[in-house]
C-alpha positions in Angstrom: 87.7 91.5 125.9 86.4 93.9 122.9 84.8 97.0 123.1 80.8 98.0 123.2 81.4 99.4 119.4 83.5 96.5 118.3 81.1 94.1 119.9 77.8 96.0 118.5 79.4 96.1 115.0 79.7 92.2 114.9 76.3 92.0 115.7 75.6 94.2 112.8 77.7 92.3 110.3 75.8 89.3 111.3 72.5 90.1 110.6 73.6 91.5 107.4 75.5 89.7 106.1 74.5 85.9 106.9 71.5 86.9 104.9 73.3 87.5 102.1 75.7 84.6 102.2 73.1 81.8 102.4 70.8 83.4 99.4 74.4 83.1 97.6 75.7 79.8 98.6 71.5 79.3 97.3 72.8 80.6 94.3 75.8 78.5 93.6 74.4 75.5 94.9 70.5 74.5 95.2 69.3 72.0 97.5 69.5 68.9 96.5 66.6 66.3 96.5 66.7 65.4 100.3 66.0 61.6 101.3 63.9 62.7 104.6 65.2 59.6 106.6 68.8 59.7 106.2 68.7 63.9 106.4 67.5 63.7 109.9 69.9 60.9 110.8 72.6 63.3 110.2 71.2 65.8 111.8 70.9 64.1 114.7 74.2 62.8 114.3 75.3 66.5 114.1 73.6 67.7 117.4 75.2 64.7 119.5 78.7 65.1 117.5 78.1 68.8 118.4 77.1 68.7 122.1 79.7 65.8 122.9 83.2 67.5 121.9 86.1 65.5 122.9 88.7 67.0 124.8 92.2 65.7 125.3 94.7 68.0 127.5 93.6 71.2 126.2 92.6 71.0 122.9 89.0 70.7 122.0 87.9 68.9 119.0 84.6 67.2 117.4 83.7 65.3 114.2 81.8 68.1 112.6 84.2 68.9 110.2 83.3 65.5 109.0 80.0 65.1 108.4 79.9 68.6 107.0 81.9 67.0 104.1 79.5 64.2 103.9 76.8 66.8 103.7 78.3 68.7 101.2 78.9 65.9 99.3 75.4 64.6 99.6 72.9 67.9 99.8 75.6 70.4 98.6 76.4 74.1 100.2 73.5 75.1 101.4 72.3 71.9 103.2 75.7 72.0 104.5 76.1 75.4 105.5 72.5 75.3 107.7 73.5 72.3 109.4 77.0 73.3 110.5 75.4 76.5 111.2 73.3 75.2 114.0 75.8 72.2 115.3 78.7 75.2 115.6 76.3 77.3 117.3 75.7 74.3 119.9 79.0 73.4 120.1 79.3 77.2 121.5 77.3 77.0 123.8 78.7 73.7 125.2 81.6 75.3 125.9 80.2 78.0 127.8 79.6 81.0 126.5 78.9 84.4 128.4 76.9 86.9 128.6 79.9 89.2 127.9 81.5 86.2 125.2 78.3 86.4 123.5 79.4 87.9 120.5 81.7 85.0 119.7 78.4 83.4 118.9 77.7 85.8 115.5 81.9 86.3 114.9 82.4 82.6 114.6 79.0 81.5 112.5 80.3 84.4 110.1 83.5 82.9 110.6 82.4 79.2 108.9 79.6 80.3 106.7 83.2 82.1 104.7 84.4 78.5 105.5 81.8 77.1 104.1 81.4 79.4 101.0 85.0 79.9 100.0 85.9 75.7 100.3 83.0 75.3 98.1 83.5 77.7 95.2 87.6 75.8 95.7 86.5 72.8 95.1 83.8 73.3 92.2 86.7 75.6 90.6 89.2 72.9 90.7 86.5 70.3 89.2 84.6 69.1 91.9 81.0 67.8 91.6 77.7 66.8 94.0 75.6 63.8 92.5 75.5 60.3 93.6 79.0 59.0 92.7 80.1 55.4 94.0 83.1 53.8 95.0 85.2 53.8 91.9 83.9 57.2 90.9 85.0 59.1 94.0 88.5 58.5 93.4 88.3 61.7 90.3 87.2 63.6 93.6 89.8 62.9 96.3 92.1 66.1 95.0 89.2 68.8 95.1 87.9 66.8 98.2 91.2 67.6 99.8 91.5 71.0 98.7 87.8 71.4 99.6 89.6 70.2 103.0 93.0 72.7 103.1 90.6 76.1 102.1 88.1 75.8 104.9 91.5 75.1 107.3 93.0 77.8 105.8 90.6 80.2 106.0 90.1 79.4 109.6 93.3 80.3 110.3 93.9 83.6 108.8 90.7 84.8 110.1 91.3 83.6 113.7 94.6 84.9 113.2 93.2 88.8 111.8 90.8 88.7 114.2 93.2 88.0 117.3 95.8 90.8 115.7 93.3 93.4 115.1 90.2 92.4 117.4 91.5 91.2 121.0 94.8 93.5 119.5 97.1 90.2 120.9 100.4 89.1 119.3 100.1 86.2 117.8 102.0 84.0 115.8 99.8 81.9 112.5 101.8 78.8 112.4 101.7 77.8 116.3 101.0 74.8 118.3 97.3 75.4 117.6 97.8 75.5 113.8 99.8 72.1 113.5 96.8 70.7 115.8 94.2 71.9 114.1 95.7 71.0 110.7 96.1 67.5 111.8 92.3 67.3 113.5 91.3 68.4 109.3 93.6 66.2 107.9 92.0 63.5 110.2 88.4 64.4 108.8 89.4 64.2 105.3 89.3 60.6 105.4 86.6 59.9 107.9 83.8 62.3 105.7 84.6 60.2 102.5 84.1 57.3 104.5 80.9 58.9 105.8 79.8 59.2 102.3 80.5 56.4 101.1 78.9 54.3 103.5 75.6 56.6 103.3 75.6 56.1 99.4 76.2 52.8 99.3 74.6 50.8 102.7 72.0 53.6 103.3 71.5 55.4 106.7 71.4 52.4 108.8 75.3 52.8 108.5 74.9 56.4 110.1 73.0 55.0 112.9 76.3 52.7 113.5 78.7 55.4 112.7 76.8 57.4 115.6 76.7 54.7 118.3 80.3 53.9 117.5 81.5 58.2 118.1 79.3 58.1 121.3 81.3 55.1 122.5 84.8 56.7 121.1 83.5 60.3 122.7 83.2 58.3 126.3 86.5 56.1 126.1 88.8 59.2 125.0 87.1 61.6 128.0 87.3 59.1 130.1 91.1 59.2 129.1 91.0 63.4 129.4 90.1 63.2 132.7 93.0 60.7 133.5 95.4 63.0 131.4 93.9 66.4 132.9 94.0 65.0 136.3 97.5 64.0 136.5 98.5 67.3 135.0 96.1 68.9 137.7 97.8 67.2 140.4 101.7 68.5 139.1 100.0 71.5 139.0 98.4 71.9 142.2 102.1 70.5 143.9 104.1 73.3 142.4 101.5 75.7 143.9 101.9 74.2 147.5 105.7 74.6 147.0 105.1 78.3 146.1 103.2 78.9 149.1 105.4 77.4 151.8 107.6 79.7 150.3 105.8 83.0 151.5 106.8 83.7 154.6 104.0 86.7 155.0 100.6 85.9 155.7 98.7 88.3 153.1 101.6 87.3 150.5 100.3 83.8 150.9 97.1 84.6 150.3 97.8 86.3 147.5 100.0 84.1 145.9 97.3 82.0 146.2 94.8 83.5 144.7 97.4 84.2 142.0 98.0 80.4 141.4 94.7 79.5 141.4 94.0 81.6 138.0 96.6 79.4 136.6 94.8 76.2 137.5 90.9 76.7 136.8 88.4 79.6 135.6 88.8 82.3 138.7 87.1 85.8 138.0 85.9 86.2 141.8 87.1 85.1 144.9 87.0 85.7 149.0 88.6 84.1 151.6 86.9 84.0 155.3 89.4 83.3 158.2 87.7 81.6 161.3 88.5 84.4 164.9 86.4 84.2 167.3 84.3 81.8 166.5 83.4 83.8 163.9 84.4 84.5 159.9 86.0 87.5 159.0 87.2 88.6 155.8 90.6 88.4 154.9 90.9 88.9 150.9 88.8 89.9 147.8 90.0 89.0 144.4 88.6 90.0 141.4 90.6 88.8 137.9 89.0 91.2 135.1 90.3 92.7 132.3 93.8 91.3 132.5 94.1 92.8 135.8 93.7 91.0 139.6 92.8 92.8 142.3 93.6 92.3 145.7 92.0 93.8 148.8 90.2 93.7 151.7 86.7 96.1 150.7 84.4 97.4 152.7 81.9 94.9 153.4 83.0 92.6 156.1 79.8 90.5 156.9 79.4 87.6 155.8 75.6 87.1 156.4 73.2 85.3 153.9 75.5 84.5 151.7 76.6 81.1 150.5 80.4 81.1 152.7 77.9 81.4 155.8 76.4 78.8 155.0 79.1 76.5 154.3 80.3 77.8 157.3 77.6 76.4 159.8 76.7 73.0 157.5 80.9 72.5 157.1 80.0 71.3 153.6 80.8 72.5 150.0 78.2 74.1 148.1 78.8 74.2 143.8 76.5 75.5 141.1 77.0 76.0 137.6 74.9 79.0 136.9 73.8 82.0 138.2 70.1 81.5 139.2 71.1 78.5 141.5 72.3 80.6 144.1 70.3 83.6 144.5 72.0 85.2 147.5 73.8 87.8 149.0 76.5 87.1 146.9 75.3 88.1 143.8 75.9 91.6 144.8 79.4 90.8 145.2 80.1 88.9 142.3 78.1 90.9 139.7 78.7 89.1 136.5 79.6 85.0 137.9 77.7 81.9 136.8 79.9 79.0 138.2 80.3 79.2 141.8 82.0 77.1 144.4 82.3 77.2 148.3 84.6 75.1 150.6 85.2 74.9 153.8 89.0 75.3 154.9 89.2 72.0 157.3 91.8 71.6 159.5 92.2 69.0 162.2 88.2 68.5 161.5 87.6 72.2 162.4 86.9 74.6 159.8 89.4 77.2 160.0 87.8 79.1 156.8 85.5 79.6 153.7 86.8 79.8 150.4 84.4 80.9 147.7 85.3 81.5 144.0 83.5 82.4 141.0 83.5 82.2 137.6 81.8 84.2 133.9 81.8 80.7 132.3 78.9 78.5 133.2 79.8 74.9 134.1 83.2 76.2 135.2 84.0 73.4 137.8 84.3 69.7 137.1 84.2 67.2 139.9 88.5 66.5 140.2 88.8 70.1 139.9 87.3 70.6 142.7 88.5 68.0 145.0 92.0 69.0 144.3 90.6 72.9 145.0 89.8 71.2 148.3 93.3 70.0 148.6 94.5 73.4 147.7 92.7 75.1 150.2 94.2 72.5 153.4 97.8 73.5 151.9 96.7 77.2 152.1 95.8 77.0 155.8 98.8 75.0 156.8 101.1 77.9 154.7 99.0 80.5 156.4 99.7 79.0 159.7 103.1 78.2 159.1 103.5 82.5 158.3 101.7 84.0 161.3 104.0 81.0 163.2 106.8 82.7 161.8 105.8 85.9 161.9 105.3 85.4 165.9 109.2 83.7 165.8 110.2 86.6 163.6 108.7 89.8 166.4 110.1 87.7 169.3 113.6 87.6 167.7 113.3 91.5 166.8 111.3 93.2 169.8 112.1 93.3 173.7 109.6 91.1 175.7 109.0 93.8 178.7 108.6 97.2 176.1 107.4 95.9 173.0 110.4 98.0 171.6 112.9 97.0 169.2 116.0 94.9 170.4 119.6 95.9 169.8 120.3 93.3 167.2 117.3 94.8 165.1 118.8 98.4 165.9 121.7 97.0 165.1 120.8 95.3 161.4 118.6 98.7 160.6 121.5 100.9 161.0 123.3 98.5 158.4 120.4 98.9 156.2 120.3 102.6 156.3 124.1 102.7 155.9 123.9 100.9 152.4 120.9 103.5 151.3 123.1 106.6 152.2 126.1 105.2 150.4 123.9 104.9 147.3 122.5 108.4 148.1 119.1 107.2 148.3 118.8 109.1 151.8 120.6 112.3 152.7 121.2 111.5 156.7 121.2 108.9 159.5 120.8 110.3 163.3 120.8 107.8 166.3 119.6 109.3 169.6 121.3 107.1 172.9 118.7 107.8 175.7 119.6 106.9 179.5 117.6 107.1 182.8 119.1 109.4 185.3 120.0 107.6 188.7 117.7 104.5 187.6 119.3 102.4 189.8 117.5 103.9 192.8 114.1 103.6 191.6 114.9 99.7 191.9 116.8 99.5 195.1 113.7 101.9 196.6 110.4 100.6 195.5 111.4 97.0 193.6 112.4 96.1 189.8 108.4 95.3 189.2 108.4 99.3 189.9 111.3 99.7 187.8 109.6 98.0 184.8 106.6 100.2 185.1 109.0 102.8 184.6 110.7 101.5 181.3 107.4 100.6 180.1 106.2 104.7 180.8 109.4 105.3 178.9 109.2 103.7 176.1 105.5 104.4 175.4 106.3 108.1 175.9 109.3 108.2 173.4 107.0 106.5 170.9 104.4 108.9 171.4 106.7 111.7 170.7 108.6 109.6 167.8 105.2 108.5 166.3 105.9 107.4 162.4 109.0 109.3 162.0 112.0 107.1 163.3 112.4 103.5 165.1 112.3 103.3 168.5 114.5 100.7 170.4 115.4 99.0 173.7 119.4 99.5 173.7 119.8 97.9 177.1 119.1 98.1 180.9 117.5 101.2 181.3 119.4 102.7 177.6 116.4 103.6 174.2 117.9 104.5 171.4 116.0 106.3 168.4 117.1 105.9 164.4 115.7 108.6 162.8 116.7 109.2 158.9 116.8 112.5 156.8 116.8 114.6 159.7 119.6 117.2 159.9 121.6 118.4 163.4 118.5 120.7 164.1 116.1 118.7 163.5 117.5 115.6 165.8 118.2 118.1 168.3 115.0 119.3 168.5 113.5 115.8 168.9 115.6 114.6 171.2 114.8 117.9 173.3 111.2 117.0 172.7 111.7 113.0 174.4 113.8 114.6 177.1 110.9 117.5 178.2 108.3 114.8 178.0 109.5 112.4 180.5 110.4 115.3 182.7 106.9 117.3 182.9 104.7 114.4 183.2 105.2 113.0 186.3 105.4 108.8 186.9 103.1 106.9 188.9 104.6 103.8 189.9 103.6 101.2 192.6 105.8 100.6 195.8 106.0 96.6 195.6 108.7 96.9 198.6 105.3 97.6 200.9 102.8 95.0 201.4 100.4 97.9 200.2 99.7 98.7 196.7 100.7 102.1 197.6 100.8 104.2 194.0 103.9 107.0 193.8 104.8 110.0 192.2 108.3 110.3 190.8 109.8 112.6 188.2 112.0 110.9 185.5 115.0 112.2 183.6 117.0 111.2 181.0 120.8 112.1 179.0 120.5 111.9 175.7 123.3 112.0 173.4 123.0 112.4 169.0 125.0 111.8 166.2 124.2 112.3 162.6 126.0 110.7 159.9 127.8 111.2 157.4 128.9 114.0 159.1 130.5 112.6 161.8 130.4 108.9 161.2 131.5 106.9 158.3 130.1 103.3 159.4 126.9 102.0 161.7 129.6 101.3 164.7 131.1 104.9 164.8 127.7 106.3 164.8 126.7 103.8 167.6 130.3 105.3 169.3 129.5 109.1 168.7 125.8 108.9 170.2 127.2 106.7 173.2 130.3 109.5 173.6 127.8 112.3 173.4 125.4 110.7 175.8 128.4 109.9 178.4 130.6 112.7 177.9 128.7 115.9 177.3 125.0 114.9 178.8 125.7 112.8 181.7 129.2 114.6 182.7 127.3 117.9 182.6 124.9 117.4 185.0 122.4 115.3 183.4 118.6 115.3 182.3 120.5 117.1 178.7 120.5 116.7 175.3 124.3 116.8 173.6 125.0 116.3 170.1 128.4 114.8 169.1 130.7 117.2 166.9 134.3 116.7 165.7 
């Protein structure tokens, strides 16, 4: 994308200039007597040439070229310049330009009118002439012909090329893949507008009539192949991008990575994706692709009424337009700047499980296969979306205690590694692990029933993460045993915290139910707890002498000295 100056200086130059440039090519060379009937034959044969480009893979290309040297040949520049004028302009706007591309309009006519101009002054330089010739006598012009040919290919280049250096400020290289094709599509031309030509001059316009029936039948067969080709590169495509999702194993990575894909595959400048809870759609991502940057959030507005994703919602049918006054709705507020648009319902087991809505700048954006395998797309991205949350689910049951909610040992366990490696490489100063047991626990049990008990350990643990909050991990060691990793938090520090769990469970009284009654009859219990601490590295080397210091501290020093105290191991 340019800037406002760059883009308002183009339009300048333009008006200007072009001005200039056709009283010159005027100049140079006059319009020709015109024979009225075969000028409007290639005119038309321009416009349809112009709004029928054939495209094969990704290259774009037309037959203009080609009757622009069979109207230079036959009306000279000016005639020439006009027509290709108006058929480039066309074949513009076939390929959708927007509102914000509009200034490609004025770069590239100034573009071909110096084409136009500089081929022609080439070729009458190097001997080239316009008046009737014939068969025989266009052989003395096949040399300027071609170099007529090579300058307007040449200067295409190096001004696509200056113009992608200094405008869009891009690398780029001038003798690429696009260079050798587009040298080959003027090379092609060369022959076909002498042909032109030479049919015009000798078996009169009924020939162009022919000529045109004959490219509109070419024009089908070959698009007919570029769909074939295009498709069966779709497809490869849109298989490596279900591979790359089953490889997310995060829900909003999938998503992403998604939306990240999809850019590669069609025209994507807006996006959302609706999740079906409750019956209901709820937002789960907004993308936005502008400016080389993609944006990935979840804003502010989460309603999804009058817009078109409701509405594919309730029908459970795809909507598509290809420009921006087909779908006047709430979604125009959304995506500010989109012609193209396209809605889908996410079907899965014949339920809709979500809406996914994209949008394009580009009008026409989305051709028929496109979106069918867009459809195909979406199914893979519910089934990879599923497949995370089912793994996220496997995932918090391996990690978390089933009666607290609380981290298991083997997470403690695998956490402490982690930290380990980070204060190795200095990236943390400290590790402290807190080793928490009830006092006389066993009692509660024996005296009012283990469903008691567990009301108990579930008071616990909600209490020590109330005191914890965001600063450590909090984690089930076992039985009635919580442990707490804290990291960058020196002796002090750990003691106080650890003072902090142990007052909390000992001011606020329990309530607990007796379940050894038939009566739901509620009691009042105070709780204690030993605690023992270790930090590391000053006392422990590796995770399991820091698991052994806390556990000796705990044993030894809190639970030997009476209990319901907080003891830090020291050498």
């Amino acid at each position: 994308m340019i800037s406002k100056h760059s883009n308002r200086l183009i339009w300048i130059a333009w008006i200007v200039l072009m001005p200039i440039i056709i009283y010159y090519a005027n100049l140079v060379s006059p319009l020709r007597d015109i024979d009225r009937s075969s000028f409007l034959i290639i005119i038309a044969l321009f416009l349809i040439v112009a709004n029928m480009p054939i495209k094969i893979n990704d290259a774009t290309f037309s037959f203009i070229f080609g009757i622009s040297i069979l109207v230079f040949l036959s009306y000279g520049l000016v005639a020439e310049l006009l027509i290709s004028q108006l058929a480039y302009i066309i074949l513009y706007i076939r390929l959708s330009i927007t509102k914000k591309t509009l200034y490609r309009m004025p770069l590239n006519s100034m573009m071909f009118a110096l084409c136009s101009i500089g081929s022609a002054l080439l070729y009458y330089l190097v001997g080239g002439k316009i008046e009737p010739i014939g068969t025989k006598e266009i052989l003395s012009n096949l040399i300027p012909i071609l170099i007529y040919t090579l300058t307007s290919f040449w200067i295409n280049q190096i001004v696509i090329y200056f113009i992608t250096i200094y405008l869009y400020k891009r690398e780029m290289k001038l003798i690429n893949r696009e260079f050798k094709w587009d040298l080959f599509i003027y090379l092609l031309m060369y022959p076909i507008g002498i042909s032109l030509y030479l049919m015009l001059e000798t078996k009169g316009y009924i020939t162009i009539i022919y000529i045109t029936i004959y490219y509109i039948i070419l024009m089908i067969i070959l698009n007919s192949l570029s769909s074939a080709l295009n498709m069966n590169k779709y497809l490869k495509k849109t298989m490596n991008i279900s591979q790359k999702l089953s490889q997310r194993m995060e829900e909003e990575k999938v998503i992403d990575e998604f939306f990240e894909q999809l850019t590669t595959l069609i025209p994507v400048s807006y996006g959302n994706l609706f999740i079906v809870e409750d019956k209901s759609l709820k937002l789960k991502r907004y993308f936005q692709n502008k400016c080389d940057e993609k944006i990935f959030s979840c804003p502010y507005f989460e309603t999804h009424e009058g817009s078109i994703s409701e509405k594919v919602f309730f029908e459970k049918r795809r909507y598509s337009f290809n420009r921006r006054s087909q779908w006047y709705t709430n979604d125009h507020l959304i995506f500010l700047e989109a012609e193209s648009l396209l809605s889908i319902p996410v079907i899965k087991n014949q339920e809709v499980v979500g809406v996914l809505t994209i949008a394009s700048e580009q009008k026409n954006a989305y051709k028929k296969y496109q979106i069918v395998l867009i459809e195909i797309l979406a199914l893979y991205l519910a089934i990879a979306i599923e497949n995370a949350r089912f793994y996220l689910q496997t995932k918090i049951k391996s990690e978390t205690d089933s009666l607290t909610g609380l981290y298991n040992f083997e997470y403690l366990e695998s956490k402490i590694k982690d930290e380990f490696e980070r204060l190795k490489t200095f990236r943390i100063k400290s590790i402290s692990l807190l080793l928490l047991d009830l006092d006389y626990f066993k009692r509660v049990n024996d005296m009012y029933g283990h469903q008691a008990g567990n009301e108990v350990l579930l008071e616990v643990a909600r209490r020590i993460k109330m005191v914890v909050n965001q600063s450590g991990l909090v984690a089930r060691f076992g039985g009635e045993e919580f442990s707490v990793l804290l990291v960058n938090h020196n002796e002090r520090e750990t003691y106080n915290l650890a003072e902090e769990i142990r007052k909390s469970l000992e001011i606020i009284p329990f309530y607990i139910t007796n379940h050894m009654t038939n009566e739901d009859q509620k009691i009042k219990l105070t709780v204690t707890a030993s605690i023992g601490a270790a930090v590391a590295p000053f006392v422990a080397s590796e995770p399991s002498d820091l698991i052994r210091c806390a556990d000796k501290a705990m044993y030894s020093k809190a639970k030997n000295a009476g209990r319901n105290k907080v003891a830090m191991y020291s050498k």
